[in-house]
C-alpha positions in Angstrom: 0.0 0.0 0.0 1.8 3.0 -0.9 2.0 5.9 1.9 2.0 8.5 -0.4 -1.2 10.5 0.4 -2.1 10.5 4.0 -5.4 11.7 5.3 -5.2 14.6 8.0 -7.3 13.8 11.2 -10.5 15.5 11.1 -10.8 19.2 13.2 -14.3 17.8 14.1 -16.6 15.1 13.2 -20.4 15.0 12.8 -22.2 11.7 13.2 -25.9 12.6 11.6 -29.0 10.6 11.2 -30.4 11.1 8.0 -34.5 10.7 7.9 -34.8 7.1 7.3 -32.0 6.0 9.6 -29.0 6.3 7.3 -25.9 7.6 8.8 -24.0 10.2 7.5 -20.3 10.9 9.1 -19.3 14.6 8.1 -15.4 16.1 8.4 -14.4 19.1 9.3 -11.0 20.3 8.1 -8.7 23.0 7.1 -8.5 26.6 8.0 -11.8 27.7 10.2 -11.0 31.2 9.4 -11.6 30.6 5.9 -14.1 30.6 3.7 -16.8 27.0 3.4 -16.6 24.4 1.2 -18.5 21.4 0.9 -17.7 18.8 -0.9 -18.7 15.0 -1.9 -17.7 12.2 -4.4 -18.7 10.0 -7.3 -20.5 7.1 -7.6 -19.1 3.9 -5.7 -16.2 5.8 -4.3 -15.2 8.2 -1.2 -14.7 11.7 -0.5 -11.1 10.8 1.3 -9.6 9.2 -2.8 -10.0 12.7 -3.6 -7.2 14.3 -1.3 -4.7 14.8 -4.1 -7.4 17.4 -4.9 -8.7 18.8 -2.0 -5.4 18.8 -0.3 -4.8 21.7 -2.0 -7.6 23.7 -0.7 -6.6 23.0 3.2 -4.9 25.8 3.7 -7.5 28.4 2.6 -10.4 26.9 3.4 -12.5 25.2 6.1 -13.5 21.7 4.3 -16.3 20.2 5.2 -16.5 16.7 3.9 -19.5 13.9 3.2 -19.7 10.5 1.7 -22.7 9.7 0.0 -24.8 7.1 2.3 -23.5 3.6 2.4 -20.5 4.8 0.6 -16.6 5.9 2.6 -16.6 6.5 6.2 -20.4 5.7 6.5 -21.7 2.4 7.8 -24.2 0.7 5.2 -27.5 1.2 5.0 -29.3 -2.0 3.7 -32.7 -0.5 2.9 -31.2 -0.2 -1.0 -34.8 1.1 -2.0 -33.5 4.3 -0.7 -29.9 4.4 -2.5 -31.1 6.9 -5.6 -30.3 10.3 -6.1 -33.7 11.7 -4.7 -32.6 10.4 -1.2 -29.2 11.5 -1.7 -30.7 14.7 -2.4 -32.9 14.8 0.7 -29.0 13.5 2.6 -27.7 16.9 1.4 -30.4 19.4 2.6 -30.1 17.6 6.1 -26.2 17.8 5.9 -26.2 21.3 5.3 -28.5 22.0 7.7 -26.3 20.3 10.2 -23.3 21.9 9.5 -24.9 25.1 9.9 -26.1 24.8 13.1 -23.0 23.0 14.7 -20.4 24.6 12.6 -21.9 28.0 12.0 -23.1 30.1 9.5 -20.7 31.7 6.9 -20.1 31.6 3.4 -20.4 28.4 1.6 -19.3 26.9 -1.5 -20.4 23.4 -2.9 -17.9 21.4 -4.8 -19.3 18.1 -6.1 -18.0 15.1 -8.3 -20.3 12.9 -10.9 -23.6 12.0 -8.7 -22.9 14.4 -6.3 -22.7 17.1 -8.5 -26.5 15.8 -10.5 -26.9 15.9 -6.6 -26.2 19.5 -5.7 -28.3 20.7 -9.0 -31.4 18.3 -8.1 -31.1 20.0 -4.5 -30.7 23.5 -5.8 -33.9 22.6 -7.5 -36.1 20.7 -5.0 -34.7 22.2 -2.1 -33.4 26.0 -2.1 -30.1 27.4 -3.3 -27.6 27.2 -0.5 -24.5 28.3 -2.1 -22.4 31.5 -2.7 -20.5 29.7 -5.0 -21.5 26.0 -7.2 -18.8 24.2 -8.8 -19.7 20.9 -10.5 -17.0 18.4 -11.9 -17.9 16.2 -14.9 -21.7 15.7 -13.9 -23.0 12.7 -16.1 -26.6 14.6 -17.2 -28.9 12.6 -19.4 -30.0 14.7 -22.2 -34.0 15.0 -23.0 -35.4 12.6 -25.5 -35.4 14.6 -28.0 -31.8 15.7 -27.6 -29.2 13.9 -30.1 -26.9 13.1 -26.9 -30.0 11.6 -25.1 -28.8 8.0 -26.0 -25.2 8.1 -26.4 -26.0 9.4 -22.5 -28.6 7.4 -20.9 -26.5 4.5 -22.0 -23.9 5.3 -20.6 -25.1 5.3 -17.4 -27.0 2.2 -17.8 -24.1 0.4 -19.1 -22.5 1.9 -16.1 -25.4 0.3 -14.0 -25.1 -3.0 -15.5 -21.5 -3.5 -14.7 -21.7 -2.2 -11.0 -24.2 -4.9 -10.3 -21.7 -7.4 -11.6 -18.5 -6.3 -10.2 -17.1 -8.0 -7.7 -17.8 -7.2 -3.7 -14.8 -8.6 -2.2 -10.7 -8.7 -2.1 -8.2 -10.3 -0.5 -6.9 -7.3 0.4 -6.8 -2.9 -0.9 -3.7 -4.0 -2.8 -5.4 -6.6 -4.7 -7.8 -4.1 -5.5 -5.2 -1.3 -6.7 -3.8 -4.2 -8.8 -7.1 -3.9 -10.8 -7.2 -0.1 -10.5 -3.4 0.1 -12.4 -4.2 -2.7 -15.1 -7.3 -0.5 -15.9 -6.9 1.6 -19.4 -10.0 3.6 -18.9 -7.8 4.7 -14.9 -4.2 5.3 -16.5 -3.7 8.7 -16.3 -4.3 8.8 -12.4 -1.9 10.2 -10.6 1.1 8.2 -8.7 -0.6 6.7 -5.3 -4.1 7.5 -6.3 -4.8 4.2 -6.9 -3.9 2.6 -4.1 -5.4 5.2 -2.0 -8.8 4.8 -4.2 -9.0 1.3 -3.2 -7.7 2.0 0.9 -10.9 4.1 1.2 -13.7 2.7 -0.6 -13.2 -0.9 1.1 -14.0 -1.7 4.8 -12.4 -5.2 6.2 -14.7 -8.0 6.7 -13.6 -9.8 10.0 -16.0 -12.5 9.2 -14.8 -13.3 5.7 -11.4 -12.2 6.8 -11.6 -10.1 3.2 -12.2 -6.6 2.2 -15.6 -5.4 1.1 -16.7 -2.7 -1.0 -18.3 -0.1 1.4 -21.0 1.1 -1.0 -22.9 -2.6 -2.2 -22.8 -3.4 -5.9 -26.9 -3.4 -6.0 -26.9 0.3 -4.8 -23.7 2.0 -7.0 -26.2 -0.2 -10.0 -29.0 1.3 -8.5 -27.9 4.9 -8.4 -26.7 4.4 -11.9 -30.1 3.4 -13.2 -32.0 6.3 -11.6 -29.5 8.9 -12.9 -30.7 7.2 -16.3 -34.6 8.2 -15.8 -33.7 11.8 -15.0 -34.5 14.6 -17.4 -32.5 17.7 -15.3 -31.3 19.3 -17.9 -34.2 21.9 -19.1 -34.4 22.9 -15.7 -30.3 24.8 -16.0 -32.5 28.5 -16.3 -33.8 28.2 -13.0 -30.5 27.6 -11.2 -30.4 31.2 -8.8 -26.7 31.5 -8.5 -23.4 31.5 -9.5 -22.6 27.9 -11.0 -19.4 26.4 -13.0 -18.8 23.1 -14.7 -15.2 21.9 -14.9 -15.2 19.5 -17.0 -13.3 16.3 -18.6 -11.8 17.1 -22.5 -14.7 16.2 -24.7 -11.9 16.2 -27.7 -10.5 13.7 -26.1 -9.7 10.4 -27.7 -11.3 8.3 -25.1 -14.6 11.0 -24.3 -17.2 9.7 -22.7 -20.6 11.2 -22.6 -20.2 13.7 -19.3 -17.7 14.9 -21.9 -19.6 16.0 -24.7 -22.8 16.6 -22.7 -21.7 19.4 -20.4 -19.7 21.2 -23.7 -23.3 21.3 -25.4 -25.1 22.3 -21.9 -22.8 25.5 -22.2 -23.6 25.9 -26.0 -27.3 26.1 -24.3 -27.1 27.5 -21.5 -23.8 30.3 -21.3 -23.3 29.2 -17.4 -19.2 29.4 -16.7 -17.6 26.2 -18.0 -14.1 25.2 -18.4 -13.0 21.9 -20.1 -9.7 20.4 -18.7 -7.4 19.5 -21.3 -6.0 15.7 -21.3 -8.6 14.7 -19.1 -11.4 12.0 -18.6 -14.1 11.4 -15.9 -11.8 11.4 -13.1 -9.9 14.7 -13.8 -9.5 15.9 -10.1 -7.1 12.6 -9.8 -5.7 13.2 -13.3 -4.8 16.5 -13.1 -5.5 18.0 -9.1 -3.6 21.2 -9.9 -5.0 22.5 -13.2 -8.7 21.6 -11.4 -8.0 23.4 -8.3 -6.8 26.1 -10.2 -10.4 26.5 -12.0 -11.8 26.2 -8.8 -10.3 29.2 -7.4 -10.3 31.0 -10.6 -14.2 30.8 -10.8 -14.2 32.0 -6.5 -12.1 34.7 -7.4 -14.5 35.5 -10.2 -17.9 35.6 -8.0 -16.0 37.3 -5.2 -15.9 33.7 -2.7 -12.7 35.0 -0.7 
């Protein structure tokens, strides 16, 4: 297991009941003079695999961090019926709420990955808009019907959902599962140690199988995956209420995948700040942490989030 990214102890720790009884462990870091951000993760993996990114932002910002229920630092939740983005959406409005009261009120940014980031803009819908500032990385919309990327999108996620359902649930060990990490084409360009820390923190050892287990269960990443496919967000981008930027992966990359080209063509429509990072696929905050971080701040400094 390599030792080159090591996670900082949390400041504080919240331990929040969510309404059905999930459990939702939040993480307070960085500077507390500073600036909020919140932040969460993609699909099937966990907040703490993103520290080549976020690491960055320590020293400028309080971080507050979330995984998504039954996913990182959070114990699982069997009741799968209630692994979709709508309950992940109703997770959010009670995190937020949470961290207000116990952390205090200042201002906040939201920084969200794939599902989180549909996430954030599902809440900002449903919910209110919490944010002085919205930054969402690579979010994998599904286009309308009518839309010439609808299919090329919806099947991507459901292709997506198929194989999450079949993957396998158990290792021998993180290692083994870094293993499969390198030997992946499609997770090349990560960055030195990323792998092996991906795999550290989305597997939880399973004294009773004496083997490691994915946190998040195969049935819920495939489930999450499937209702991303059935949601039509996208006509909605107009009513967003504040300041909002996609970072996105390179959709003239070789190997594009629909996040790519969907979020180039959602800022065709919709003239919302957008930024496209060269070189880079679906992961690009473990591809390239620095040039990401670096449209992070650009788009604060932009909106005035000092």
């Amino acid at each position: 297991m390599s030792e080159k990214f090591l996670i900082p102890k949390p400041i504080k720790v919240l331990d929040l009941d969510m309404i059905d009884g999930a459990k939702i462990i939040v993480r307070q870091h960085g500077n507390l003079r500073g600036p909020r951000i919140v932040m969460s993760h993609g699909n099937g993996f966990a907040i703490d695999a993103y520290f080549p990114f976020w690491s960055r932002l320590l020293q400028d910002y309080e971080l507050c961090l979330y995984d998504q229920r039954s996913h990182g630092w959070n114990p699982r939740h069997d009741n799968l019926v209630h692994h979709d983005v709508p309950c992940f959406t109703s997770d959010m409005e009670m995190v937020l709420t949470k961290i207000t009261e116990h952390f205090g009120d200042k201002p906040t940014a939201g920084v969200f990955h794939s599902i989180s980031a549909i996430t954030s803009f599902r809440h900002a819908l449903e919910f209110q808009w919490r944010w002085d500032a919205l930054v969402l990385f690579d979010p994998p919309f599904v286009m309308p019907p009518t839309h010439v990327l609808h299919n090329v999108s919806q099947e991507f996620e459901l292709k997506m959902a198929e194989w999450s359902m079949n993957r396998p649930e158990f290792f021998k060990s993180p290692d083994h599962l870094a293993q499969q990490f390198h030997a992946s084409k499609s997770l090349s360009r990560w960055i030195t140690g990323a792998h092996e820390l991906m795999a550290k923190t989305i597997l939880r050892h399973e004294p009773n199988k004496n083997e490691w287990g994915l946190c998040c269960p195969p049935a819920g990443e495939s489930r999450v995956y499937a209702t991303n496919a059935s949601m039509n967000l996208t006509p909605y981008f107009q009513e967003i209420k504040g300041p909002l930027k996609i970072v996105a992966s390179d959709p003239d990359d070789a190997n594009v995948r629909s996040p790519g080209l969907v979020n180039r063509d959602l800022h065709h429509t919709y003239k919302h700040e957008y930024e496209a990072v060269s070189g880079t696929t679906h992961m690009l905050q473990l591809e390239k942490p620095v040039e990401c971080v670096n449209a992070v701040k650009e788009f604060f400094s932009s909106v005035k989030f000092l």
